[in-house]
C-alpha positions in Angstrom: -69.2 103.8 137.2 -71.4 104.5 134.7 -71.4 107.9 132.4 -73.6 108.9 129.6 -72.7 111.4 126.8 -75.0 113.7 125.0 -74.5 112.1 121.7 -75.5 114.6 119.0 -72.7 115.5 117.7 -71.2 111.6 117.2 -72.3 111.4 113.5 -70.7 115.0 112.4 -66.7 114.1 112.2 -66.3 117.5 110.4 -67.4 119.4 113.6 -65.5 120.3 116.6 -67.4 119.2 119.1 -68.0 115.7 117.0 -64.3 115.1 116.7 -64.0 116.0 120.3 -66.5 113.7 121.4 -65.1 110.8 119.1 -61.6 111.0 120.3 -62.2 111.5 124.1 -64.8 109.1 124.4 -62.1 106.1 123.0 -59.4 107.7 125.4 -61.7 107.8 128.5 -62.3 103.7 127.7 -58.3 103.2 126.7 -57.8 105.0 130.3 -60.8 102.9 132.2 -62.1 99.8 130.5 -64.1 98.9 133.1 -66.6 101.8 133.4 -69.3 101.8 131.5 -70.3 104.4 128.7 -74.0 104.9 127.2 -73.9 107.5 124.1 -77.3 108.8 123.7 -78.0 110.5 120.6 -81.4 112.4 119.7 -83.4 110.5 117.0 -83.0 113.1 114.4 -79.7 112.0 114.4 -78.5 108.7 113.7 -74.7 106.8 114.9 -73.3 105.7 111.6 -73.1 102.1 112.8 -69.3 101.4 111.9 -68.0 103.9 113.6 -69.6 102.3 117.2 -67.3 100.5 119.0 -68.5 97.5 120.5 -67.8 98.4 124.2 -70.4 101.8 123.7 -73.2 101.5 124.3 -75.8 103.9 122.1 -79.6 105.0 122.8 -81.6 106.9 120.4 -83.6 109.1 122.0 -86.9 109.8 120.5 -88.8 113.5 120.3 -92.7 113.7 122.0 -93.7 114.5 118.3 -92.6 112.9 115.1 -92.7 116.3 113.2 -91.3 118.4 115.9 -89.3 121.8 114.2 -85.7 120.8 114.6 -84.7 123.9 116.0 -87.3 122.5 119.0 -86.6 119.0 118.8 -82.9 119.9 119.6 -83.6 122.2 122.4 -86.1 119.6 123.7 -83.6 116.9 123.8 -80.8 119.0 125.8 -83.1 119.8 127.9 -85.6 117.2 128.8 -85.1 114.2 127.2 -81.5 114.0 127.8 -81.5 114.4 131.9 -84.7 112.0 131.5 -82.6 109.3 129.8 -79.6 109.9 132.3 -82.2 109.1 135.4 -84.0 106.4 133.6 -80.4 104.5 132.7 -79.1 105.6 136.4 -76.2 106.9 135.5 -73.3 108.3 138.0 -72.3 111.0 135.6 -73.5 112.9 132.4 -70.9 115.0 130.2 -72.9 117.1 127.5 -69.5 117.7 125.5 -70.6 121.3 124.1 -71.9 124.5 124.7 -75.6 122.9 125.9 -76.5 121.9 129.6 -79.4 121.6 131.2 -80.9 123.8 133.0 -82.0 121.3 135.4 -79.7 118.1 135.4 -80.8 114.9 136.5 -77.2 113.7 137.6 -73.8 115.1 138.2 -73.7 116.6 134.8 -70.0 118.3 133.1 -70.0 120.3 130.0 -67.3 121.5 127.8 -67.8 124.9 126.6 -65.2 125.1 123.7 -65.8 128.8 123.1 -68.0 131.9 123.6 -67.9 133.2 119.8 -71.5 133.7 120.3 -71.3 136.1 123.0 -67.9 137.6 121.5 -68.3 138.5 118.2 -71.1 140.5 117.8 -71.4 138.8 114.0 -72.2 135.5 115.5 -74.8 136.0 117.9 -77.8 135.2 115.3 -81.3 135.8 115.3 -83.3 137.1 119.1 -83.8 133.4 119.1 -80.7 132.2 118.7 -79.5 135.1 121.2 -82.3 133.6 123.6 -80.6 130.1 123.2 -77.3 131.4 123.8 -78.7 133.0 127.1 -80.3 129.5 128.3 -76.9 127.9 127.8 -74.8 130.8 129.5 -77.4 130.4 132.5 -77.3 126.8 132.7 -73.7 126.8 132.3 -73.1 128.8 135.4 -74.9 126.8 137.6 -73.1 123.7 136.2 -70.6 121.7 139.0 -67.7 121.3 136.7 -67.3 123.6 132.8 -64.3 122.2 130.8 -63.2 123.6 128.0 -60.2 123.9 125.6 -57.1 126.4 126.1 -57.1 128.8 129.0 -57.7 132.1 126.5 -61.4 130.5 126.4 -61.0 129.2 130.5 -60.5 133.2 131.0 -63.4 134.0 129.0 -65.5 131.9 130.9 -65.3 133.2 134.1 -64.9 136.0 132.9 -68.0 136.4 130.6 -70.2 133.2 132.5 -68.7 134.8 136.1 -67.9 131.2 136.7 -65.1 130.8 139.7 -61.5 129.1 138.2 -62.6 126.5 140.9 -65.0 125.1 139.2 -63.3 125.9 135.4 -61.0 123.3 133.7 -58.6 124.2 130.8 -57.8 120.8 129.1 -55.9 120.6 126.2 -56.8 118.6 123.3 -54.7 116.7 120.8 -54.0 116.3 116.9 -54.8 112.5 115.8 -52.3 109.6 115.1 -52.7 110.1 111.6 -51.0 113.6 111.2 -47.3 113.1 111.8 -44.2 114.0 109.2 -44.6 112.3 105.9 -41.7 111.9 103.2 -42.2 113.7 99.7 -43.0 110.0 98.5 -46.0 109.5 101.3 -47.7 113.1 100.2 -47.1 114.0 96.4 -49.9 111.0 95.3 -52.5 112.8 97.3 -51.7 116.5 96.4 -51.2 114.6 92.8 -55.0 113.2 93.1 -56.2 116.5 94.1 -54.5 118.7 91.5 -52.6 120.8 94.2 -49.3 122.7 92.8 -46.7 122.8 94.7 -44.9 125.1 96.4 -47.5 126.1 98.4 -48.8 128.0 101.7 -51.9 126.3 102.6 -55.1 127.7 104.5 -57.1 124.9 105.7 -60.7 126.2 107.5 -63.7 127.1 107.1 -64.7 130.3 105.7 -67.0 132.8 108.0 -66.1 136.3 109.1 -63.8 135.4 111.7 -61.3 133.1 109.9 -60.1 136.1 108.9 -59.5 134.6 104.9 -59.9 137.8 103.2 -57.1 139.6 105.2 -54.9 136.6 104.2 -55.5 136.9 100.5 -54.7 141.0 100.9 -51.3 139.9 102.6 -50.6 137.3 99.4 -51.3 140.5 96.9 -48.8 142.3 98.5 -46.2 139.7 98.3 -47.2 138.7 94.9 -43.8 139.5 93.8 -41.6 137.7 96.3 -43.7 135.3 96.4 -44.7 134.8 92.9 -43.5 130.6 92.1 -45.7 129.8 95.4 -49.2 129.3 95.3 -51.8 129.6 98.3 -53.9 127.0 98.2 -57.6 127.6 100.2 -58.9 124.0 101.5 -62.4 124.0 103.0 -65.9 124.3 101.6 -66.6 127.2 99.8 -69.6 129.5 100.9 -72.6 128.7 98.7 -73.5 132.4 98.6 -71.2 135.7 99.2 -72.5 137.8 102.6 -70.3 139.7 104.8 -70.6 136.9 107.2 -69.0 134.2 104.6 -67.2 136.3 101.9 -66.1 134.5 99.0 -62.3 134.2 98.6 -63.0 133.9 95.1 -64.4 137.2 94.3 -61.7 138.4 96.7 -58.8 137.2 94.6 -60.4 138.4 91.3 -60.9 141.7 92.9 -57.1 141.8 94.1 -55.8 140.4 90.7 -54.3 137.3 92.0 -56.6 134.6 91.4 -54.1 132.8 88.9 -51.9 132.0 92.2 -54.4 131.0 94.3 -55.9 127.5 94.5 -59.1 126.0 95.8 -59.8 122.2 96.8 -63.3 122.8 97.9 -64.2 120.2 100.7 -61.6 117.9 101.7 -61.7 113.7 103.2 -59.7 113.6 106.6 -57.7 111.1 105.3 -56.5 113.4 102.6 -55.5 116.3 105.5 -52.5 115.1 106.7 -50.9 114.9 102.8 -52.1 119.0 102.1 -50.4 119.6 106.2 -47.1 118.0 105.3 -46.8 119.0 101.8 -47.2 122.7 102.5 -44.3 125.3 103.2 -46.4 126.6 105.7 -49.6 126.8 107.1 -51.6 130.4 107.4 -54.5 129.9 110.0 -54.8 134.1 110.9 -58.1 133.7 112.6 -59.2 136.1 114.8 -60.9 133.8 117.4 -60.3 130.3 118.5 -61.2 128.2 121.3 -58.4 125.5 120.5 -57.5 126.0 116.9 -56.8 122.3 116.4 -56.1 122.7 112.0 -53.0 124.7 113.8 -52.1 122.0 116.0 -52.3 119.3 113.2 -50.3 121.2 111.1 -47.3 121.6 113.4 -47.8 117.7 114.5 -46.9 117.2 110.3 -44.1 119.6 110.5 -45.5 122.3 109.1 -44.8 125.2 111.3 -47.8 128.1 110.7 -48.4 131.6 111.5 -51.6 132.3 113.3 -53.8 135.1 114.5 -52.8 136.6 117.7 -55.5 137.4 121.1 -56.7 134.0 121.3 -56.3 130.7 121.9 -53.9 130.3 118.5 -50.9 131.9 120.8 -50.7 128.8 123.4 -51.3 126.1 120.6 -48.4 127.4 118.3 -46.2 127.7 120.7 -42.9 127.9 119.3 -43.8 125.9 116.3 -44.5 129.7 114.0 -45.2 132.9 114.1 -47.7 135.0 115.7 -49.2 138.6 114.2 -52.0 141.1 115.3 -55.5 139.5 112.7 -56.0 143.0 111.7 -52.0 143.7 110.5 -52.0 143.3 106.8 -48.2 143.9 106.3 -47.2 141.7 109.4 -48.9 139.1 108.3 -47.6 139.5 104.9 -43.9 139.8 106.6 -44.4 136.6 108.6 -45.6 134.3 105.0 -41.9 135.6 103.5 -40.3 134.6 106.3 -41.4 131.1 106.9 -41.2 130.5 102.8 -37.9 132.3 101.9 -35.8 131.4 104.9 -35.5 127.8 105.1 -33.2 127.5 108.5 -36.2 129.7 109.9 -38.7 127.6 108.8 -37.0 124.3 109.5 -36.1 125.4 113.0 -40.4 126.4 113.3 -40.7 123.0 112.3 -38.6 121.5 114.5 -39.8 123.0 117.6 -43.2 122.7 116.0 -43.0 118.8 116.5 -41.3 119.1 120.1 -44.6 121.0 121.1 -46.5 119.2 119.0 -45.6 116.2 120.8 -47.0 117.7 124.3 -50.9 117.3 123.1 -52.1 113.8 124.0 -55.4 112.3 124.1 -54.5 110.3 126.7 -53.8 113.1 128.6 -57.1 114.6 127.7 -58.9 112.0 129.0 -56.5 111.6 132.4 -57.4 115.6 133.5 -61.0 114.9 132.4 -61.1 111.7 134.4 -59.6 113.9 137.2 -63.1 116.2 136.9 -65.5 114.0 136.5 -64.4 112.7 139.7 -63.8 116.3 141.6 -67.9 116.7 140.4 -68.8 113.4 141.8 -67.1 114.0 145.2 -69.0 117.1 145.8 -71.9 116.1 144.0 -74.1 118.5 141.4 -74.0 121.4 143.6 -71.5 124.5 141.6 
């Protein structure tokens, strides 16, 4: 059989959808070597060429016009040049692996749809053209054979919000990397060390929009300033280049609140350096008030770290009982929950301990078995929904 990707997010590791794509794509070939897999990626992007393994094989895809907008050129190659390429290579199966199908599909085609923030939160929904976007995917999505996507709080708000039928809806779970596991005090201290992180320390690792919900976490930390006070809360992540209500900056927020000599910023952070800030932490704070998977929540527990999280979303079924779930909007349980999990060590070592068992459940392997499972429902019936 042979299956072709949508390749555009292959080159972005720090995305969703990119680390989704380069983790199933590996599992799918660890779970059937002898299919064949084509990965073809728009020419405004480019595969960085060490990160191809040999048995994928990559297209680029050019655009009708070399100096095509690239709002255009991207809605162009979902659209068009990606169903052409599909037809052209004769492929069995296309999987566009985020919220992007076309409208008219050459082949069998599955997408993932890892969340609806866009049609959720009313912050996120963008310019009329972006809204106009959203409403091309939302309509091609619906006539789509086969929508996969991460936890079943976003499967519900698929059919839900798409009125797609659970028949034809596919909650599949994804799965924290090899690399984040438990690490002794010796394994993490040189990279929190390199990185001038004190310890103790709650960490916050994300990015910083709206919905993340950071500003509510640094309003709990003032009010347990006191308890709290040898413990620092370190903020990982890119900081916003400018403050708007849709990125506020935690550092005005903290100056504001009077705590910024307890709280600590790393700016942008290597992947290689995540698993060290996970395991060295007394707990990890992810209060967001959306998620389609929540995966910095998962990765945390897979370290040992047990985390509270934000409750009405996806964040409830990946915690599991690894932490502690409160209400985004509830300062003072949120506030409750950070004491708990840093001044109660049998609590926080029994989080952590279930937090691996649960942990433990997430497998890419058996992400790519259940999507294996739907690319082959879809082929049996064709690319009729």
């Amino acid at each position: 059989m042979r299956i072709a990707f949508n390749g555009s997010f292959w080159p972005m590791e720090t995305t969703g959808s990119g680390q989704y794509l380069r983790q199933l794509v590996p599992a799918l070939w660890q779970l059937a070597p002898s299919e064949e897999y084509i990965l073809f990626v728009p020419r405004y992007v480019s595969p960085r060429a060490p990160v191809v393994p040999p048995w994928l094989v990559v297209e680029v895809v050019p655009t009708p016009w070399d100096h095509m907008h690239p709002n255009l050129a991207k809605l162009w190659f979902e659209q068009v040049a990606f169903p052409r390429a599909c037809r052209k290579a004769a492929v069995d199966l296309a999987h566009v692996p985020y919220f992007a199908p076309p409208l008219s599909p050459s082949v069998p085609t599955v997408t993932t749809v890892h969340d609806l923030i866009p049609m959720l939160l009313p912050a996120y929904r963008g310019s009329p053209l972006v809204r106009g976007y959203t409403r091309l995917a939302a309509r091609a999505a619906r006539r789509a054979p086969m929508v996969l996507t991460d936890s079943l709080a976003s499967a519900r708000d698929i059919e839900r919000l798409l009125d797609i039928p659970s028949s034809r809806v596919r909650a599949i779970y994804l799965a924290a990397g090899p690399t984040y596991r438990p690490m002794s005090p010796d394994e993490w201290q040189p990279t929190l060390a390199r990185l001038g992180i004190p310890t103790p320390y709650v960490l916050y690792l994300g990015g910083l929009d709206v919905r993340k919900n950071v500003t509510n976490l640094l309003r709990a930390w003032w009010l347990v300033r006191e308890p709290l006070a040898d413990i620092t809360l370190v903020i990982a992540g890119r900081l916003p280049d400018q403050d708007t209500p849709f990125t506020p900056d935690p550092r005005r927020i903290a100056a504001e609140l009077g705590i910024e000599d307890v709280v600590h910023y790393t700016g942008w952070v290597a992947e290689e350096d995540k698993p060290a800030l996970y395991a060295g932490a007394l707990a990890f704070a992810f209060p967001s008030h959306y998620e389609g998977f929540g995966l910095p929540v998962l990765e945390s527990l897979a370290c040992g770290t047990p985390a509270v999280v934000g409750g009405g979303s996806s964040l409830e079924e990946i915690v599991g009982p690894g932490g502690l779930i409160v209400p985004p909007h509830d300062i003072d349980a949120l506030a409750r929950a950070l004491v708990e999990l840093t001044r109660r060590p049998d609590r926080r070592a029994e989080f952590a301990r279930r937090g691996l068992e649960h942990a433990s459940t997430f497998a890419w392997e058996e992400t790519a078995r259940r999507t294996w499972q739907a690319y082959h429902e879809v082929l049996e019936r064709g690319n009729r929904p």
